[in-house]
C-alpha positions in Angstrom: -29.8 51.6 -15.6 -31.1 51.6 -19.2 -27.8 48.9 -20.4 -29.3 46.7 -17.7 -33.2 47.3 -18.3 -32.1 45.8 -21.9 -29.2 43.5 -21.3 -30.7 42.0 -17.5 -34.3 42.7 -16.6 -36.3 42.8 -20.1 -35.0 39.5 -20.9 -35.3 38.0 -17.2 -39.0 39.4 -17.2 -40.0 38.2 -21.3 -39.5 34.5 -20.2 -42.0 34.6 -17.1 -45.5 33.5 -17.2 -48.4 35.9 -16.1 -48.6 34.3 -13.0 -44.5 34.7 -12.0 -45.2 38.6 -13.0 -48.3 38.8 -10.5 -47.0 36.6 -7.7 -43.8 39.3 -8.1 -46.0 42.6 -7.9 -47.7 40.6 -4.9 -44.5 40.1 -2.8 -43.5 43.0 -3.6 -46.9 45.1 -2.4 -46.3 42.9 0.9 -43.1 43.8 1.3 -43.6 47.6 0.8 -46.5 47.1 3.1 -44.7 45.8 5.9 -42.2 48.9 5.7 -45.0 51.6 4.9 -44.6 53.7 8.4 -41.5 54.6 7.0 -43.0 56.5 4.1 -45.4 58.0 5.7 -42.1 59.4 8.0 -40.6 60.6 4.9 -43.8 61.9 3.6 -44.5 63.7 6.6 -40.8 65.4 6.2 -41.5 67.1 3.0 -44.2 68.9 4.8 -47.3 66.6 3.6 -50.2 66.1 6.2 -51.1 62.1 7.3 -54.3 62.4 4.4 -52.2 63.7 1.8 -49.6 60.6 2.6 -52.3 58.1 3.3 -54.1 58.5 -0.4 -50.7 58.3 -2.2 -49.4 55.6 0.3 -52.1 53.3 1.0 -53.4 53.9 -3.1 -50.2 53.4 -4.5 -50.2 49.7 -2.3 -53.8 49.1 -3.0 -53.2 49.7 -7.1 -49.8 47.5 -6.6 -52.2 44.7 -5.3 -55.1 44.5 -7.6 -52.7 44.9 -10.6 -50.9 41.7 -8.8 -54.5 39.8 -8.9 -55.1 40.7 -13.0 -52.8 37.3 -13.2 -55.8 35.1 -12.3 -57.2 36.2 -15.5 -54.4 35.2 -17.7 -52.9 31.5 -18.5 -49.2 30.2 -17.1 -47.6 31.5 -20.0 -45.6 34.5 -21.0 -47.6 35.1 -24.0 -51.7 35.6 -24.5 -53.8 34.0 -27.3 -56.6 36.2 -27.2 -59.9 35.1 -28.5 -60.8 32.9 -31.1 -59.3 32.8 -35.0 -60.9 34.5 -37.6 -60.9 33.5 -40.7 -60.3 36.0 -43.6 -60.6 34.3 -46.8 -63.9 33.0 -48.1 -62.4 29.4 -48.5 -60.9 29.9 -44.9 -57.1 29.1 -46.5 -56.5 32.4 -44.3 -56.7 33.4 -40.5 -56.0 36.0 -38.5 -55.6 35.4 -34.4 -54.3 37.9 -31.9 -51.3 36.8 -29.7 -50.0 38.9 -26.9 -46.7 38.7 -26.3 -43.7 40.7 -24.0 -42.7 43.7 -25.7 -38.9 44.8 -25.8 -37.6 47.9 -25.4 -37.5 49.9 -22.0 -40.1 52.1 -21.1 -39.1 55.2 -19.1 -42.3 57.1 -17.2 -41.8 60.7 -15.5 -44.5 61.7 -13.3 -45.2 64.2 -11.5 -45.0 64.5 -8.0 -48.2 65.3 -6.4 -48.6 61.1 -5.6 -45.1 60.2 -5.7 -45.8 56.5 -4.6 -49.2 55.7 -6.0 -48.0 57.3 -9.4 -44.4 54.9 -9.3 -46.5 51.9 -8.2 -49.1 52.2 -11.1 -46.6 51.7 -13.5 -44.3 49.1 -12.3 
């Protein structure tokens, strides 16, 4: 998993723009939405009751969505210029400008399990 995280996925998600990433998490919050009986039947079989699955169900999908929607606040780019320059030099011969950009690497989360959805689904 970790050679392809580096070699396949980190590279295939640092060239897409803000709004490929959201409109990704979107399709994939519909998706998981249109199959969600079945974790609530999986749920159920580990002995949770319907409110214990619905808040770690239906919050894991809800989170999934509005983190799909932060794309409308970011350009069509893969990178962020945030803010204006500043400059840093009296005579302005030196700036200084923040620039977000993809970072490398693979990140690997462990949570616990008490909202085994909702805790996956708010990192992805």
């Amino acid at each position: 998993m970790m050679t392809y995280a580096r070699k396949e996925g980190g590279p295939a998600l640092r060239k897409m723009t803000f709004q490929e990433r959201g409109l990704m998490l979107k399709a994939l919050a519909l998706h998981l939405h249109s199959v969600k009986d079945k974790f609530y039947e999986l749920s159920y079989a580990t002995g949770a009751t319907k409110i214990d699955s619905w808040i770690d169900i239906e919050g894991g999908l809800g989170n999934l969505f509005a983190n799909s929607s932060l794309r409308r606040q970011f350009p069509d780019l893969p990178f962020y210029v945030d803010g204006d320059a500043v400059h840093l030099s009296k005579r302005g011969t030196f700036i200084g400008h923040h620039i977000m950009v993809p970072r490398e690497g693979v990140a690997v989360h462990i949570n616990a399990f008490n909202f085994p959805i909702w805790g996956m689904l708010e990192k992805i």
